[in-house]
VOGU-3710 file (C-alpha; in Angstrom, 3 decimals, decimal comma):
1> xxxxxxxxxx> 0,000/0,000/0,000  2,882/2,375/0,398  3,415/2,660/-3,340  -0,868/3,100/-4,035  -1,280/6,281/-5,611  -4,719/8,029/-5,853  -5,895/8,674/-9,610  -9,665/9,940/-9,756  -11,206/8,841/-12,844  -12,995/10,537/-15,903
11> xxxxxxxxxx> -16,692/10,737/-14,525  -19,002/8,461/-16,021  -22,351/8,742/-17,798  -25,733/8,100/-15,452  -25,707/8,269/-11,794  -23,538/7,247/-9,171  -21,447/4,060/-9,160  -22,380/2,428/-6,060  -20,164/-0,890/-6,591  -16,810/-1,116/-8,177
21> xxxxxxxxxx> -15,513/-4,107/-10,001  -11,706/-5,398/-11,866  -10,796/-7,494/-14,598  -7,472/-7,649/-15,564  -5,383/-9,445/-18,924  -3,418/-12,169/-17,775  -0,270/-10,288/-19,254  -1,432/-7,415/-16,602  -1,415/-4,565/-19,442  -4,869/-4,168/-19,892
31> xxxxxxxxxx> -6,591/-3,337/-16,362  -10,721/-2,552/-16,932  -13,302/-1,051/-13,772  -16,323/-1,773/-14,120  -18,777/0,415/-12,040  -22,150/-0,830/-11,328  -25,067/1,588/-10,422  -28,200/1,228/-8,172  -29,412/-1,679/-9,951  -26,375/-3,231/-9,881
41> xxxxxxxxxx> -25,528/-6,393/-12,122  -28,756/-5,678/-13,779  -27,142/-2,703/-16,008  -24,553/-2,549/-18,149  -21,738/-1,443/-15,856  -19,729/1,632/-16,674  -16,372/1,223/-18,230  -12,769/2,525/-17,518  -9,781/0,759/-19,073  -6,467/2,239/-17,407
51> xxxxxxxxxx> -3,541/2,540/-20,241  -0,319/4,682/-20,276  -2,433/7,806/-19,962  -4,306/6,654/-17,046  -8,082/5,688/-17,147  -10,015/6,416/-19,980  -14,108/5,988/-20,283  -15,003/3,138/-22,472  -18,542/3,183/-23,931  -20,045/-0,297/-25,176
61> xxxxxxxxxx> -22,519/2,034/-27,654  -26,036/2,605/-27,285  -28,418/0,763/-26,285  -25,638/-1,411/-24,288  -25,672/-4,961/-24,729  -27,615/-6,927/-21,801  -24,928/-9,177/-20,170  -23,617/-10,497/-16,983  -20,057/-11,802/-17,205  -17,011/-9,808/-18,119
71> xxxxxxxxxx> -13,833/-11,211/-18,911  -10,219/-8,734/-19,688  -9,085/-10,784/-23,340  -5,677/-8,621/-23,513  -5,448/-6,321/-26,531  -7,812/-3,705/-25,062  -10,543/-5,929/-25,292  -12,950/-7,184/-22,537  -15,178/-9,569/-23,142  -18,989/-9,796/-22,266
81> xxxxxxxxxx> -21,366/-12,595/-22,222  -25,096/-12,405/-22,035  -28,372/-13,619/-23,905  -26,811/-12,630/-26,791  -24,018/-14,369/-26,927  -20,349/-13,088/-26,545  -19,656/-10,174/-27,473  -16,408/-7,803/-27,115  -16,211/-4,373/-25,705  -13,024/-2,186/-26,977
91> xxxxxxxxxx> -14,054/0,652/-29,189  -17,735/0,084/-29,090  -19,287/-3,341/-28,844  -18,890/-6,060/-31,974  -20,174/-9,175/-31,829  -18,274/-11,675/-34,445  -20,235/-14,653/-36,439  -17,533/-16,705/-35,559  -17,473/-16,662/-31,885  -19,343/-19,040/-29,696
101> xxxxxxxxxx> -23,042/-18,586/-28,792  -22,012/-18,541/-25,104  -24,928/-16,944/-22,824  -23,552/-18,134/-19,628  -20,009/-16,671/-18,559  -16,869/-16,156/-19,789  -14,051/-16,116/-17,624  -10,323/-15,705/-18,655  -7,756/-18,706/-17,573  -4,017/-17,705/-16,200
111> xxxxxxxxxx> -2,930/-18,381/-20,053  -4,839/-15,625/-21,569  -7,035/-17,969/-23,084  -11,140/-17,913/-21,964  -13,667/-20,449/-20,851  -16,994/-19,463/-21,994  -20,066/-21,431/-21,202  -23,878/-22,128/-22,839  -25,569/-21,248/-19,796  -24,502/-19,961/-16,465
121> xxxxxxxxxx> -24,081/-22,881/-15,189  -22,346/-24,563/-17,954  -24,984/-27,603/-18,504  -26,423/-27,513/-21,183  -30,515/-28,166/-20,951  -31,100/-29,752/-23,979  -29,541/-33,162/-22,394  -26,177/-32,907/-24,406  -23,828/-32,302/-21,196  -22,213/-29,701/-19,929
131> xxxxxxxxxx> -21,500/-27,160/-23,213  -17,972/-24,880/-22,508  -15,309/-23,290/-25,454  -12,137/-22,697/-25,314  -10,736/-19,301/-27,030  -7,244/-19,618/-27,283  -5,672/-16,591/-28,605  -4,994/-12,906/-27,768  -7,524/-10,211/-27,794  -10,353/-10,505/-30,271
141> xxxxxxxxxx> -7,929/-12,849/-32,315  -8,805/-16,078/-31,041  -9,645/-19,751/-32,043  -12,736/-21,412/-30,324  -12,561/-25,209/-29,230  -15,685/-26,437/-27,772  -16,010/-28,726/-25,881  -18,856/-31,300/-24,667  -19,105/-33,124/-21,373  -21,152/-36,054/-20,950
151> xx> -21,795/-37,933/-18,111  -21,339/-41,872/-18,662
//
């Protein structure tokens, strides 16, 4: 803590953050806050991404993307899942045609690379196991393995 600096951040659009939230890139360069209002996981959280000029306000467009799981992908990138799939926050929000159909979470491994799940709890309901891909890769440059549990 003796080395902490304070930094106040650009303010962000809508009210008042009342919870505060990190995601980091496995290689450490790309450090995101999320800031959840009132309704808390409910909205789509406000978005800092700290680089070599300190924090800067992301904006996911408008209307943002429903979702509830964020994941840092490196490259300036963080990922979000939600009942639309994945989709990736940088400069905007993109979704790409090649990318999983993920609704459940996405979390990023020590690696770099990100689990991403069908539902959030990873089973999948149709009776086909438990659904999860693999995006190996940097950034929004990644190849998806899936991969499909079954119980025996």
């Amino acid at each position: 803590g003796r080395s902490w600096q304070r930094r106040d951040l650009p303010g962000p659009d809508g009210g008042p953050v009342s919870r505060v939230e990190l995601r980091v890139s496995p290689d450490g360069r790309d450090v995101w806050l999320l800031g959840f209002g009132a309704a808390g996981r409910l909205e789509f959280p406000r978005l800092w991404l700290h680089g070599p000029g300190g924090w800067r306000v992301r904006h996911a467009g408008d209307p943002a993307p429903v979702a509830h799981a964020y994941a840092a992908a490196g490259g300036q990138a963080l990922v979000v899942a939600g009942p639309g799939g994945l989709g990736v926050v940088g400069d905007g929000y993109a979704t790409f045609g090649d990318w999983p159909s993920a609704t459940g979470y996405v979390r990023t491994l020590p690696d770099g690379a990100l689990v991403a799940a069908a539902d959030t709890t990873g089973t999948d309901t149709t009776g086909g196991g438990e659904r999860l891909w693999l995006g190996v890769g940097r950034g929004t440059n990644r190849r998806w393995i899936e991969i499909i549990v079954r119980a025996s």
